[in-house]
Phi, psi and omega in degrees: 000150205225148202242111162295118162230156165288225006307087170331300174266034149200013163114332207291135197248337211220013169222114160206151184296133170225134186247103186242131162235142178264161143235151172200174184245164151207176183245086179276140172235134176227135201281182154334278168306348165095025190254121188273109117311101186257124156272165148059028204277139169227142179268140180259331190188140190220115147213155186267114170261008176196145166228161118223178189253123200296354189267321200245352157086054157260142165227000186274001182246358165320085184257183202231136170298155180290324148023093166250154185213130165104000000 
């Protein structure tokens, strides 16, 4: 499930800045040559810590929608 947001104070639906922070396990592998491949990657923890909306620069009307995607 993919998280929907609004901007109340101007409508926009579809551009906004989102500031997240992860934890994850992943599996790296480096070839021969020394080039890092990440495998396997798992999010362990996710939380969004700042949105805002890329048309009107706001983040205090930002909401987040019933909108489902995925």
């Amino acid at each position: 499930m993919v998280t929907r947001y609004r901007c109340a104070a101007c409508g926009n639906l579809t551009r906004f800045d989102v500031v997240a922070s992860r934890r994850t396990r992943a599996f790296h592998h480096f070839t021969l040559g020394g080039e890092l491949r990440i495998e396997d990657e798992v999010v362990l923890e996710e939380s969004v810590d700042e949105v805002t909306c890329r048309w009107c620069g706001t983040g205090a009307a930002v909401e987040v929608t019933d909108d489902v995607v995925g």
